[in-house]
N, C-alpha and C positions, 0 to 999 in steps of 0.2 A: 567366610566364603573363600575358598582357592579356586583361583583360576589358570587355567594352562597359555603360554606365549600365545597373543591373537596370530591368527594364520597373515601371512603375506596374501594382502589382496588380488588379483587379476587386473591386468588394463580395462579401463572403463569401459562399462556396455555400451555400444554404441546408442548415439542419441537419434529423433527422428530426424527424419529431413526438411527443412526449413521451406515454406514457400517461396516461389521465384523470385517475387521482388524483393525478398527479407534473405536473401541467401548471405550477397554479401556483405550488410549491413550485421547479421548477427553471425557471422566470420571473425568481424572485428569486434564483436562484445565477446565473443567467446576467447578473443586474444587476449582481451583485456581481462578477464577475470581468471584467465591462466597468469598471467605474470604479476596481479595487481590487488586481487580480490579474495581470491581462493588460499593462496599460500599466509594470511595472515587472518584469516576469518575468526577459526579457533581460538586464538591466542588474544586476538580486541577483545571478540564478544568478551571474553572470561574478565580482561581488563576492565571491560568496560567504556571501553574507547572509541569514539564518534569519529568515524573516517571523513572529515571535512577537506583535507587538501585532495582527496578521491572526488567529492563532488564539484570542486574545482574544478579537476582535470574535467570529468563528467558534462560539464558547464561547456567546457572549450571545445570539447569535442561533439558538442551536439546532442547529446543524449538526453540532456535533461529540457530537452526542446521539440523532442522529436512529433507529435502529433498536431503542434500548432503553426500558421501558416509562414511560408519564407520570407515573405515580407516583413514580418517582424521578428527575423530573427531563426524562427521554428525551424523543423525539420522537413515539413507538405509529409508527413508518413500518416498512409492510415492509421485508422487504431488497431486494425487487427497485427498491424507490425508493430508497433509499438507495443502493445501487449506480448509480445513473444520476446522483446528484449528484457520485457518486467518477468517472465519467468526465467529466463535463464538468470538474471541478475537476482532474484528470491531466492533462486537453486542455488546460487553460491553462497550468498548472504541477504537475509532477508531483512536486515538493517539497512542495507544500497537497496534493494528491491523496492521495500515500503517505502524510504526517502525518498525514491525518484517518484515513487506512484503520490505522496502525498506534496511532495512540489508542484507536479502535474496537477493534481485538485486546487493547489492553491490561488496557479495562475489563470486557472478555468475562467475564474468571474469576471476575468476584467477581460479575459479574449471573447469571449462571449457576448458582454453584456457591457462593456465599456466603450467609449464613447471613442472615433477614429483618433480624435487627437489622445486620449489617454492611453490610448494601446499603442500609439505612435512613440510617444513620452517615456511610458515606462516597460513595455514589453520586450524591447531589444534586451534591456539590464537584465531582466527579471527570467528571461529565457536562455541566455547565453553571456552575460555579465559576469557570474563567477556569483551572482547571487543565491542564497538558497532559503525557500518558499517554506510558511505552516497555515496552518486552515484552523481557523478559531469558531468553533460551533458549539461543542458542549461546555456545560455549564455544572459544575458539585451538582447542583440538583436537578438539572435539563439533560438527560443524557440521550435516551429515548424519547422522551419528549422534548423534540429539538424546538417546535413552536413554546413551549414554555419557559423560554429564555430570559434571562433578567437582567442580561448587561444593557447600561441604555447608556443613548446619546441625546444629547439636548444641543442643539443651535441658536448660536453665540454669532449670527452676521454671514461673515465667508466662511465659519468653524464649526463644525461638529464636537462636543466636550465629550468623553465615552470616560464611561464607570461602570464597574465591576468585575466579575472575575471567570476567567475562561479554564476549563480542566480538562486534561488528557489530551493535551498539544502536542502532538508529534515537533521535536524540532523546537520546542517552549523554550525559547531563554537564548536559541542558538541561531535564531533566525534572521535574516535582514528583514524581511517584511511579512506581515501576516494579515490575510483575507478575514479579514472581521465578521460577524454576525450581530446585530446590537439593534436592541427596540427604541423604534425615535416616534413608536403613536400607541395605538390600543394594545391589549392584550390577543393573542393571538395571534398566526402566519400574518397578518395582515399589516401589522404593523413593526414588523423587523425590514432594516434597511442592512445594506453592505459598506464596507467600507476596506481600501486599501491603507492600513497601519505601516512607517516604516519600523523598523525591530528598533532603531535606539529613538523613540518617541520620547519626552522629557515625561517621566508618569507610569510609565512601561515597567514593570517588572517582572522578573519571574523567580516562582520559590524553585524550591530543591528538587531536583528530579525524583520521581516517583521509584521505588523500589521493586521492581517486577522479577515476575519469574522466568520472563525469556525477553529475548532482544536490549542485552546490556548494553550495548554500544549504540544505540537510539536512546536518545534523552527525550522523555515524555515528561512535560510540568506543566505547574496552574502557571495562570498569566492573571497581573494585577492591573488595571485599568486606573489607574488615578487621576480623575481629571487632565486625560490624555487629549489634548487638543490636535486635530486633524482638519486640513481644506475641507472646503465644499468638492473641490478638483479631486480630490480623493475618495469621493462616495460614488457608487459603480451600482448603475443603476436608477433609477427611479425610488423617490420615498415609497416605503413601503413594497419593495418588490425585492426586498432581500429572500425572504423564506422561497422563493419561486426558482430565485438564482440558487441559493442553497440546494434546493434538492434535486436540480438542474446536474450541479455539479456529482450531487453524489452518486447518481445513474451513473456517471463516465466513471469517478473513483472505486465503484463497487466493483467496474469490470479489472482493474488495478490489484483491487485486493485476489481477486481469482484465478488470475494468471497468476501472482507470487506463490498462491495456498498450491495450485501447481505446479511451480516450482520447487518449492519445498517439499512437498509429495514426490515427484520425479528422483528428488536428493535422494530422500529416503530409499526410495525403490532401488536405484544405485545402489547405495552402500550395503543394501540389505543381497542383493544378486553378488556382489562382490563377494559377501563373508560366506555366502553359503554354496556359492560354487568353491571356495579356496579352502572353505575348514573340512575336515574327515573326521566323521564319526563310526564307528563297525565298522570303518574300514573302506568306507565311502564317502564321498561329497555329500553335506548335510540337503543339500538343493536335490538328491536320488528321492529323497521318502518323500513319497506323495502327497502328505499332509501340507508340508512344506510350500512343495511345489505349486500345490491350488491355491495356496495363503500368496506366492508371488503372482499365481497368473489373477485372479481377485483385484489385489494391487493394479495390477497392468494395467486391468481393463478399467477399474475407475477413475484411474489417471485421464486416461483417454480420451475415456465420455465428458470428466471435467474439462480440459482441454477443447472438444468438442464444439461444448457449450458457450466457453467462453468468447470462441471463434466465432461462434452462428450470431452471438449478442453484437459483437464488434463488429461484424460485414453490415448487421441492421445500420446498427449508426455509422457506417461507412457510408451506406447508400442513403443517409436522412430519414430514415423510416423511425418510428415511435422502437426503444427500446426497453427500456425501462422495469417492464416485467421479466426480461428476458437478463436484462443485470442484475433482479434481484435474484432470478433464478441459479444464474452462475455463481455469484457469490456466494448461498448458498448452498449450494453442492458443492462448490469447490472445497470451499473452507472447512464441511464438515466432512469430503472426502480425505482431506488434506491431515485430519485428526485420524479418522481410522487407519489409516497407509502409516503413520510417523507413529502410532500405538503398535501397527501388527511389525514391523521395522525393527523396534526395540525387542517385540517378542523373539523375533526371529535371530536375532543375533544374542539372548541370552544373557546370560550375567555381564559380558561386555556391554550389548545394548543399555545398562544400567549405570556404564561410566561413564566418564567426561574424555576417557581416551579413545570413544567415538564418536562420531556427531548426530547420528541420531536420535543421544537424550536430550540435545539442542533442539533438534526439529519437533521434538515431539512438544516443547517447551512453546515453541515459536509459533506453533501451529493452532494452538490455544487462541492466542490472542487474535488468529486472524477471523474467530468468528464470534469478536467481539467489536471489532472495529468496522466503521464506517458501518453501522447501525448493527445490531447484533442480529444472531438468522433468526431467534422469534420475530425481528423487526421484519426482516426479507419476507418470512410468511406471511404475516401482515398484509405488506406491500402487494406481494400475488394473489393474495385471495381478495383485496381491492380492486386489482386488474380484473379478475374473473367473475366476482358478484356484485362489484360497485360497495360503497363506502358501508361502514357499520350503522344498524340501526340506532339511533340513541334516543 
């Protein structure tokens, strides 16, 4: 296959306009990922390379704080702004995007559902400390079936002992502390507890990072539980009220994964408006032939409405109202718009769309996985048509 010199792109299409209270908070994200984020995105992912002293900075600067209260630490940002920082940080790289979104899940259980003195303790570190958060819920064989969990813990006095083994950790192996999920009574939701794990527990392992097809520079691994001794001070929540904390948490992280799969959509639609107003084909801009041109206005508009979505979800739990179908809903759409848009991307930029010397055969890679994570969308249909007709007959 010969290919002609790619054309010189255009200055960026301009982006939307930010809502009032998030203007000049994502001013400052959009500085940041001009001088910090964007100029070396290409060249990690390809490495392989986990931007940790970025989520440092991240850490210090608030960001990885921003929806939980100022009192300990947080940022008091709604979540509909906070959510628009996680798209633009998806759009640059959706290794900072997903990190900050799956930090955010991690520290959920204990702001939530812990106790004043333990959010007192450990929230300030854990939201602004320089520390960085994973979420331990699947299991090799629990992945969908998150109540069918088999890592357990047994209690030894003031200790909980936790055995066995956690799969597709965001963060596995590289984290200071990780939000546990572990059965301490029966079979079923009813008998999983929580627990906050530090990362170097004596017991704690973690194997080789998994070999994926997109998001190199995120390290996903199994975690080994070996008779990993933890406080009673450390269990968040009530016996038995982990599965409840669990999917608590995953409501808010689903709206996390929606705004990055927008993000990443957004990318694409970029780089795709860039190549085909700047390249000429007959003698024209390839963005003249109407075929073209409805494959980007398409794009636009599903961007949009995902966008949309995600916003109407996050104003719900802004204002305390039940969300839950409305994050399975965004999740959903986002993620599987976020597939079409980074597919028609690649089409639209042609035999280049095919290399690695653009980024769209990244987002198309990337965008994969986001509707795989934090429950996959057969899971989200599921979840909706539970909202709408109440639970499966069995």
């Amino acid at each position: 296959m010969t290919l002609a010199q790619p054309p010189v792109a255009p200055a960026p299409v301009p982006r939307r306009m930010p809502a009032p209270e998030s203007h000049d908070l994502l001013g400052l994200v959009r500085d940041l990922i001009r001088r910090e984020i964007r100029p070396v995105a290409a060249e990690e992912e390809a490495a392989g390379t986990f931007p940790r002293e970025l989520f440092s900075r991240l850490s210090a600067t608030g960001l990885l704080a921003l929806p939980y209260p100022e009192r300990f630490g947080g940022g008091d940002q709604p979540y509909e702004v906070y959510l628009q920082v996680l798209e633009e940080l998806g759009a640059a790289r959706l290794t900072v995007g997903l990190g900050v979104s799956v930090h955010t899940l991690a520290c959920h259980a204990l702001a939530a559902f812990g106790t004043d003195e333990q959010r007192a303790w450990h929230l300030p570190q854990m939201l602004g400390g320089g520390l960085l958060g994973a979420y331990c819920l699947s299991e090799p064989q629990s992945g969908s079936d998150a109540a069918g969990l088999r890592t357990r813990a047994r209690r030894e006095g003031d200790e909980w002992v936790l055995s066995g083994t956690k799969a597709w950790i965001t963060h596995g192996g590289i984290a200071d502390f990780y939000t546990v999920l572990a059965r301490t009574g029966g079979e079923g939701p009813r008998g999983v507890t929580a627990f906050l794990v530090p990362g170097g527990a004596r017991g704690l392992t973690a194997a080789a990072p998994e070999r994926k097809m997109g998001m190199g520079g995120s390290p996903t691994a199994q975690l080994h539980f070996d008779e990993v001794r933890v406080a009673d001070a450390r269990r968040i929540g009530e016996e038995g009220q982990g599965f409840a904390i669990a999917m608590a948490a995953l409501d808010s992280g689903r709206l996390g994964i929606a705004a990055c799969a927008v993000g990443v959509a957004q990318a694409a639609l970029d780089e795709a408006l860039a190549f085909t107003t700047g390249r000429r084909q007959f003698g024209r801009p390839v963005a003249d032939f109407q075929g073209l041109r409805f494959m980007l206005a398409d794009m636009a508009t599903q961007i949009e409405a995902g966008r949309a979505l995600y916003l109407a979800a996050a104003r719900l739990r802004d204002a305390g109202e039940p969300f839950g179908q409305q994050a399975a809903m965004a999740k959903l759409f986002c993620t599987d718009m976020a597939m079409r848009v980074t597919t028609d991307a690649v089409q639209l930029l042609g035999g280049y769309g095919y290399t690695a010397d653009f980024p769209v055969e990244r987002y198309l890679r990337e965008a994969k996985v986001l509707q795989i994570v934090e429950g996959t969308n057969q899971i989200q249909r599921a979840v909706i048509a539970r909202h709408l007709v109440g639970p499966e007959q069995r």
